[in-house]
C-alpha positions, 0 to 999 in steps of 0.5 A: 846584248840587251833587247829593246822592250825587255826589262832588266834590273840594275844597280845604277853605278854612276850618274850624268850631269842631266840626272841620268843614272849608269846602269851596265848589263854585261858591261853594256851601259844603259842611261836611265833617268830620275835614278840615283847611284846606289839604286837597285833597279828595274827599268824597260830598254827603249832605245838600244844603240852600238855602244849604249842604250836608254831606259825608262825607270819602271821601279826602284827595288832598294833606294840609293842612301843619296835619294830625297824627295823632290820639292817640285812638282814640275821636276820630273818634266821640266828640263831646268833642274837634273838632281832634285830627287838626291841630296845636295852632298851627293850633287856636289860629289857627281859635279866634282867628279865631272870636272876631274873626269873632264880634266884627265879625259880630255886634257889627259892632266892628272893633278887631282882638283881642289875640292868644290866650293858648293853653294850655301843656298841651293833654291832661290839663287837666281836673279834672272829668269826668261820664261817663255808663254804658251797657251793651255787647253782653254786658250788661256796664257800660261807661262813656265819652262821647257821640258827636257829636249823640246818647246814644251812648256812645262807651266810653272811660275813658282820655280824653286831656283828662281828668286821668290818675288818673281812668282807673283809678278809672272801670275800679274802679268798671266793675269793681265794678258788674259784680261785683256786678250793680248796674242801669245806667239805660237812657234809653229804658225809664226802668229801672235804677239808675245813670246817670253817674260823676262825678269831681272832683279837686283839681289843687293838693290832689290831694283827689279826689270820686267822685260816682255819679247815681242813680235811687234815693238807695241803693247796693247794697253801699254798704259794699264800695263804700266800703270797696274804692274808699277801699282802691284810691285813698286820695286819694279824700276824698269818695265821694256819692250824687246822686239823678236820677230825672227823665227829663232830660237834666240830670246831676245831680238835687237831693238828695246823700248823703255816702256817706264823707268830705267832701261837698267837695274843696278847691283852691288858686286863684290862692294862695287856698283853694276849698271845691268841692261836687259841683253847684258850677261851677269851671273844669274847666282850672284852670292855664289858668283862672288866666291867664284871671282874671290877665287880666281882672285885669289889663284891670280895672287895680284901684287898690286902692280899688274896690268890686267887683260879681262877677255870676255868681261861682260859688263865688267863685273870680274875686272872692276872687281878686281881693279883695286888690285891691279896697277891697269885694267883692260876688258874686252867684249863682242857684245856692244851693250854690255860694253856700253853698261862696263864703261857706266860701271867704271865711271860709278866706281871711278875706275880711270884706269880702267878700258873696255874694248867692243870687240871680238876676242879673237880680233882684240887678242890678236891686235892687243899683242900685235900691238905689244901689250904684255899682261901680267894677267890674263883673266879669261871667262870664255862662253861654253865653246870656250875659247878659240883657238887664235886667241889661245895663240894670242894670249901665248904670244902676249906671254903673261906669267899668270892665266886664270880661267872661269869656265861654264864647261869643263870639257872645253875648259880641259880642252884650252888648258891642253893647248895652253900646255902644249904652248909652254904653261903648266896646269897649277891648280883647278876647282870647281865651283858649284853656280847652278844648284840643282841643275846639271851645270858646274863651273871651275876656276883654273890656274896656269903659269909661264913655264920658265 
C-alpha cells in the first residue's frame, strides 16, 4: 500500500480521457496528470483512496516517444484541453481505446470497432466559444476559462481550439468593459453585471454573433458598444443581450435582446442552409461534423424510400442533411428555439416533406408509436446521459429495421446499445469519431439492425 506523501517512480501504462496517466505500484493504480504512456516517472502520492490514488508529477526520468511540447501557455491550468503534451496520433490511439473499452465493459460487446476517423484540423476548429469574466488583481476585466474541477478563470483569449477571429474581439470587448467601468458578476456575492461572452461564427459564411449574458436585460453604453464592435469587426452580423440572473451555473438565461443585426447567423451544412440562433445546439467542429453525419449516412444506407425519425434533431442539422435521401423526415427536439430555427431550415431549403415536433423525446417517442408511426430509420443523437429508457422501448415498439446512434458518450452509448440487444437488435458495426482534438471528448457512430 502506497503512503501519502511518499515518492515513488513508475511507468505510466496507461492514459484517461482527462490527461491522467496510470501508473501501478504493486498492482495499486495511482492517477497522475500531465503524463504520457511510456513515461518513466517520479511522482508524490496525495491522495490514497481504497482502491486508487492521485499523484502529482515531480519528474519525468525517461519520456514517453508519444510526448511533444505543449503549444499553450494556459494548458497545464485551464481544464478545456487533456492531451496537448502528446502527439495527435497517440490521442487518437487513447480515444479508440476508450470506446472499444466502453463497449466491451459496459455493453459486455466483443465486436472490435472500426477504426477512428480522426480530424484534419486539430487547433482552430471551433465555432463557438462561451467565455465566462472575472476580474484580475487591479480590478481590471479579464475573460478566459475555467481551470479543471473549479470557477477559476484561467485568463486566456487566444485558445488554441477556438476559431482565430475570436481572439481579437474578446481583447475589444475586454477593452471597452474596462473603459467604461461596466460591472463583471462576481459568482460568490451575487453582485455585478456581466457574466459570459458568448461567440458564434459561421465557418462557411464567416456571419459571426457576440452574444453578452447578463444579470440585467440593459447594456450601459449599449450605443457606443454597438456602434465600435460593428466599426472594428464588420462580420459581426448579430450583436445580443441574454438575461441570467439566476445563480446557475447554466450560461445562458431564458430571454434575448437584439442589440443589432440579425438574432441569428447562418452556416452552410453539408450544401444545406442552417438559421443558428444563440441557445440553439450545433456542432461546434463543423468540418469534422460533416464526416461524422456522412457516416452515420452511410451506416444508415438510405434507399431512397424510408421514412426517417431524427430524435434529438437540433436545429435540424442531421436530418435536413440527410432529406434528399429519405422518402419523409420527422425530427424531434425539447428545446423550442431550436425547433423554431429547424423549421427556418426546412423552409430555406425547401424541405416539404419535412416535420419537426417541440417536444420531449421520451412523450414524442411514446406518442409517435402509439400513433403507429413505423420508421424504417431511426436516427438518434441523445445529450451525454444518453437516452431514456422509455424511449428505447418506444423506438422498440416502432420496430425500424435500421437504428443509427451519434454518441458524445461512449459509456452510455454501450449502455443503450446493451438494451437495444436485449430487445431484439444486433450491434452491426461501431466507429469513433474524434470531434474535440486535443480535448478529452470522442464521439461514435453506431449501427444496429432488426434481428429477423
Amino acid at each position: 500500500m502506497i503512503k501519502k506523501n511518499q515518492s515513488y517512480t513508475a511507468l505510466v501504462e496507461d492514459l484517461t480521457l482527462d490527461g491522467s496517466g496510470v501508473c501501478k505500484i504493486d498492482g495499486f493504480a495511482v492517477f497522475v496528470p500531465m503524463t504520457a504512456v511510456g513515461d518513466q516517472i517520479r511522482f508524490k502520492a496525495v491522495k490514497v483512496l481504497k482502491s486508487y490514488g492521485y499523484g502529482i508529477l515531480e519528474e519525468i526520468l525517461t519520456p514517453s516517444h508519444d510526448r511533444i511540447e505543449a503549444d499553450c501557455s494556459a494548458f497545464k491550468q485551464c481544464g478545456g484541453c487533456s492531451f496537448r503534451h502528446i502527439s495527435y496520433e497517440a490521442e487518437l490511439r487513447i480515444k479508440e481505446k476508450s470506446v472499444q473499452d466502453a463497449f466491451q465493459r459496459i455493453g459486455g460487446f466483443t465486436l472490435p470497432p472500426e477504426s477512428i476517423l480522426g480530424a484534419p484540423e486539430s487547433i482552430h476548429y471551433r465555432n463557438k466559444a462561451q467565455y465566462p469574466l472575472g476580474v484580475d488583481e487591479n480590478g481590471k476585466a479579464v475573460a478566459g476559462f475555467y481551470a479543471k474541477r473549479s470557477h477559476r478563470i484561467v485568463p486566456s483569449s487566444c485558445c488554441q481550439i477556438q476559431d482565430e477571429r475570436f481572439a481579437p474581439i474578446i481583447q475589444w470587448i475586454l477593452g471597452f468593459i474596462n473603459e467604461y467601468k461596466i460591472s463583471v458578476y462576481d459568482e460568490k456575492s451575487g453582485k455585478g453585471l456581466l457574466r459570459h461572452i458568448y461567440l458564434r461564427v459561421g465557418r462557411s459564411t464567416g456571419e459571426m454573433m457576440v452574444c453578452l449574458v447578463a444579470t440585467g436585460k440593459k447594456l450601459p453604453c449599449c450605443r457606443e458598444f454597438v456602434q465600435g464592435l460593428q466599426k472594428q469587426f464588420p462580420q459581426v452580423t448579430s450583436i445580443v443581450l441574454n438575461q441570467n440572473a439566476k445563480n446557475t451555473n447554466v450560461i445562458l438565461g431564458e430571454k434575448f435582446y437584439v442589440l443589432s443585426g440579425d438574432d441569428a447567423i447562418k452556416d452552410v451544412f453539408l450544401g444545406k442552409e442552417l438559421h443558428i440562433a444563440p441557445p440553439a445546439f450545433y456542432q461546434v467542429n463543423k468540418e469534422q461534423a460533416e464526416r461524422l453525419y456522412s457516416l452515420a449516412f452511410e451506416y444508415a444506407q438510405f434507399t431512397g424510400i424510408e421514412l426517417l425519425l431524427d430524435l434529438y434533431c437540433g436545429i435540424g442539422s442531421i436530418g435536413l442533411s440527410a432529406y434528399s435521401k429519405v422518402d419523409r423526415l420527422i425530427g424531434v427536439e425539447v428545446v423550442a428555439p431550436a425547433v423554431e430555427s429547424a423549421k427556418k431550415n426546412a423552409s430555406l431549403n425547401r424541405a416539404e416533406r419535412a416535420e419537426f415536433i417541440c417536444a420531449d423525446a421520451k412523450k414524442a417517442a411514446k406518442d409517435l408509436a402509439q400513433r403507429g408511426l413505423k420508421p424504417d430509420v431511426i436516427l438518434v443523437d441523445p445529450p451525454r446521459q444518453g437516452c431514456d429508457r422509455e424511449v428505447l422501448q418506444s423506438i422498440v415498439d416502432m420496430a425500424p429495421q435500421k437504428i443509427v446512434m451519434v454518441s458524445c458518450n461512449p459509456s452510455t452509448a454501450a449502455r443503450d446499445c446493451k438494451i437495444l440487444s436485449e430487445q431484439g437488435y444486433e450491434l452491426v458495426k461501431y466507429r469513433s469519431v474524434d470531434m474535440f482534438p486535443r480535448t478529452g471528448h470522442v464521439e461514435c457512430v453506431v449501427l444496429m439492425h432488426k434481428m429477423p
